[in-house]
C-alpha positions as CSV (number, residue, x, y, z in Angstrom):
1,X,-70.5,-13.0,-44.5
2,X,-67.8,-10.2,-44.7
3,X,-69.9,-8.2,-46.7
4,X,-68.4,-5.2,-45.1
5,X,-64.8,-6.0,-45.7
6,X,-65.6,-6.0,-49.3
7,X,-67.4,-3.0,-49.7
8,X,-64.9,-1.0,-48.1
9,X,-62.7,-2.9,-50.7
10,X,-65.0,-1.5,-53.4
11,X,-64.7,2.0,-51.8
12,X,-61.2,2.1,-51.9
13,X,-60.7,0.5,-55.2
14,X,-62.8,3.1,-56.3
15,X,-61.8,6.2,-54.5
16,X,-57.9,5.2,-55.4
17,X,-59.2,4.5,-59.2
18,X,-57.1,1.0,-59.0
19,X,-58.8,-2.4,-60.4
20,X,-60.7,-5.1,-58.6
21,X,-59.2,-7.9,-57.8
22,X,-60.1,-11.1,-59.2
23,X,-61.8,-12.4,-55.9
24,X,-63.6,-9.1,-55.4
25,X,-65.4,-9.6,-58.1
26,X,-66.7,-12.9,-57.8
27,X,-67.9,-11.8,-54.9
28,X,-70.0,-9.2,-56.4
29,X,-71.1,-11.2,-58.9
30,X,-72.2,-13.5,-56.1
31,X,-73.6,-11.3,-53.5
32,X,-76.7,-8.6,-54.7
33,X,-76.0,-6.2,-51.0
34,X,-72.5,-6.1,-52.8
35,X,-73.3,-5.6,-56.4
36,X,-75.8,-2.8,-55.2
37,X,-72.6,-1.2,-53.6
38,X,-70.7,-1.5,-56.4
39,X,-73.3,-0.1,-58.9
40,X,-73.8,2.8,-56.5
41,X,-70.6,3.6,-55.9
42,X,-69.8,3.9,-59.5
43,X,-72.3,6.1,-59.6
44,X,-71.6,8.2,-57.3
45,X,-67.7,8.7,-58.7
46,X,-69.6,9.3,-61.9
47,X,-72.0,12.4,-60.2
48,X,-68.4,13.4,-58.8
49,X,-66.6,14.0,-61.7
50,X,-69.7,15.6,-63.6
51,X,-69.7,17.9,-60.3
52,X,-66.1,18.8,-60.4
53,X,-66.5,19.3,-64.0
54,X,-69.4,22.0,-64.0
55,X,-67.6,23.4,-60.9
56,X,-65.0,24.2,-63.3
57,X,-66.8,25.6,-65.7
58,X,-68.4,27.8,-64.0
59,X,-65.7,29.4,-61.7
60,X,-64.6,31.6,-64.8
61,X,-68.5,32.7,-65.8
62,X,-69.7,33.7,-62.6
63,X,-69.0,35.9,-59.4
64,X,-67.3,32.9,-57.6
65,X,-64.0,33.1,-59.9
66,X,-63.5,36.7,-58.7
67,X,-63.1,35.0,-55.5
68,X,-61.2,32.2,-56.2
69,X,-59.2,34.4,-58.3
70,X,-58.3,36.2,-54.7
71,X,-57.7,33.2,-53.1
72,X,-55.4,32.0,-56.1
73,X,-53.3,35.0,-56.3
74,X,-52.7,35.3,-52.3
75,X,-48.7,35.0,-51.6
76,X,-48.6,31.9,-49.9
77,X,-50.6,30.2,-53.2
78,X,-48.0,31.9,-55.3
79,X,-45.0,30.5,-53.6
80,X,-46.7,27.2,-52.7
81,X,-46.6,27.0,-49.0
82,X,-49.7,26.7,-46.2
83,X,-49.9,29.1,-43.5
84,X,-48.7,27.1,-40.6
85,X,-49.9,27.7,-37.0
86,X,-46.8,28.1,-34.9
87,X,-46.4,24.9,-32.6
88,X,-44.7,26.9,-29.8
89,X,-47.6,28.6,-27.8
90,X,-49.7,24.7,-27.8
91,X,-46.2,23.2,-26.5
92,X,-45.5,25.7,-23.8
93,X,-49.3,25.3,-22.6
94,X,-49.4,21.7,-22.7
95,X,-45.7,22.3,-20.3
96,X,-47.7,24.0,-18.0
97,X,-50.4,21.8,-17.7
98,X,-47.9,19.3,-16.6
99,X,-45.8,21.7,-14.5
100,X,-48.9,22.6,-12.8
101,X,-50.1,19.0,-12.2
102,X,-46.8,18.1,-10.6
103,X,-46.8,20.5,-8.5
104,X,-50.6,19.7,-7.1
105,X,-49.6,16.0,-7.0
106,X,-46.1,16.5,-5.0
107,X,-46.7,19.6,-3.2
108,X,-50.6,19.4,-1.6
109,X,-50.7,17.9,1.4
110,X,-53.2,14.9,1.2
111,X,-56.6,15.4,2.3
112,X,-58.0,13.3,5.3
113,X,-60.1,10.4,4.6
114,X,-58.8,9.9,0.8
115,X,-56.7,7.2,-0.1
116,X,-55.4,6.2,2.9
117,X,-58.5,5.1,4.6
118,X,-59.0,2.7,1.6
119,X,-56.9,-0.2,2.3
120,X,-58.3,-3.9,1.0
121,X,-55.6,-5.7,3.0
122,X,-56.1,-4.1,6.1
123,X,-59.8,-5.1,6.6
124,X,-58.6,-9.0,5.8
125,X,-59.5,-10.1,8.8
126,X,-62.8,-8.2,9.7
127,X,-63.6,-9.4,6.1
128,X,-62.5,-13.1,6.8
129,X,-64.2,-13.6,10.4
130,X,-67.4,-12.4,9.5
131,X,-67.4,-14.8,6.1
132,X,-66.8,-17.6,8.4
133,X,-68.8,-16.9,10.8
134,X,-71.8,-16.5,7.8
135,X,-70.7,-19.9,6.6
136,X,-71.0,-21.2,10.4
137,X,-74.5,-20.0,10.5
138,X,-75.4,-21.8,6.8
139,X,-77.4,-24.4,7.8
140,X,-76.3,-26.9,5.5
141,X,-78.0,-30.6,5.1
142,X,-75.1,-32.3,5.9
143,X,-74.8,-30.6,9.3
144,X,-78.1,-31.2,10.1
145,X,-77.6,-34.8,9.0
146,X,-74.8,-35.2,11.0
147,X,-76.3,-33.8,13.9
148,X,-79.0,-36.3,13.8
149,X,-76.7,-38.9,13.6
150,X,-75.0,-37.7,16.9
151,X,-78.8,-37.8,18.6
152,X,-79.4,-41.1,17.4
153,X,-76.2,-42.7,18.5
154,X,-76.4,-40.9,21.7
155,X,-79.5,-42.0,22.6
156,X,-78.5,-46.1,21.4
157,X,-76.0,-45.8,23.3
158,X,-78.2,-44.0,26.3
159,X,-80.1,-46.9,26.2
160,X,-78.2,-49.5,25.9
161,X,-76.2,-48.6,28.4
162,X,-79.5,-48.7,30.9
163,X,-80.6,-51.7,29.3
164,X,-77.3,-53.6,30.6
165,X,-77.8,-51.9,34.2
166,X,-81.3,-53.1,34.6
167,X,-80.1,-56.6,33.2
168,X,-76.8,-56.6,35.3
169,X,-73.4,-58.2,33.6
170,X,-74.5,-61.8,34.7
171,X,-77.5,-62.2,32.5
172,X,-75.3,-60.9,29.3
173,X,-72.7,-63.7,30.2
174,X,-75.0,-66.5,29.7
């Protein structure tokens, strides 16, 4: 269902040590894929904070606390600041970028056959005479009915026409 949604519920619940809701854990109780999650992700926190503990303990007993001892007692850890990358040389390079693509976009003259030649509207009417005259061409079953209409009546009236010469007006009259 939105088995997902609640495990990154768990996760978070977990990671930001607040309480499950209510809702959340019905849920486990009612889903196993979650309850696995759950169960596994308390384990895990627990393995973490055994970790972090032994870490501890052992930075002062072994050669690692000399180093992190140096890395503790560097100036910027002793007046609590980070060593900050000045911004300036990534802002004048990004300028420069643009400057540069300005320049190639206002100042190039355009190159034959690009942009110009592509022009939808202007091959409207190519496009449109050769669609109808495809559609002319369809042979559809109602022309071809129609057309054998137009035979059939031509040729009733063909010969009805000869049938009232041979018989002459006077023999219709009577």
């Amino acid at each position: 269902m939105l088995c997902i949604w609640h495990r990154w519920r768990i996760s978070n619940a977990l990671d930001s040590d607040k309480p499950l809701s209510p809702f959340l854990k019905q849920h486990i109780e009612r889903c196993p894929g979650c309850r696995d999650h759950y169960q596994f992700s308390l384990y895990l926190a627990d393995q973490a904070k055994k970790d972090l503990a032994s870490l501890q303990e052992t930075k002062t007993s072994t050669p690692v606390s000399s180093l992190l001892s140096q890395l503790d007692n560097t100036p910027e850890a002793a007046q609590g600041r980070r060593i900050l990358i000045p911004g300036w040389p990534l802002a004048g390079a990004a300028a420069g970028l643009a400057a540069l693509a300005l320049i190639l976009v206002l100042f190039l003259p355009p190159r034959k056959g690009s942009l110009t030649a592509f022009n939808p509207l202007s091959e409207w009417d190519s496009a449109h005479s050769a669609v109808k005259s495809a559609l002319e061409k369809v042979d559809s079953p109602y022309r071809t009915e129609l057309e054998n209409i137009k035979t059939s009546l031509t040729a009733t009236a063909e010969f009805l026409h000869k049938f009232y010469v041979s018989m002459g007006p006077e023999s219709l009259l009577e």
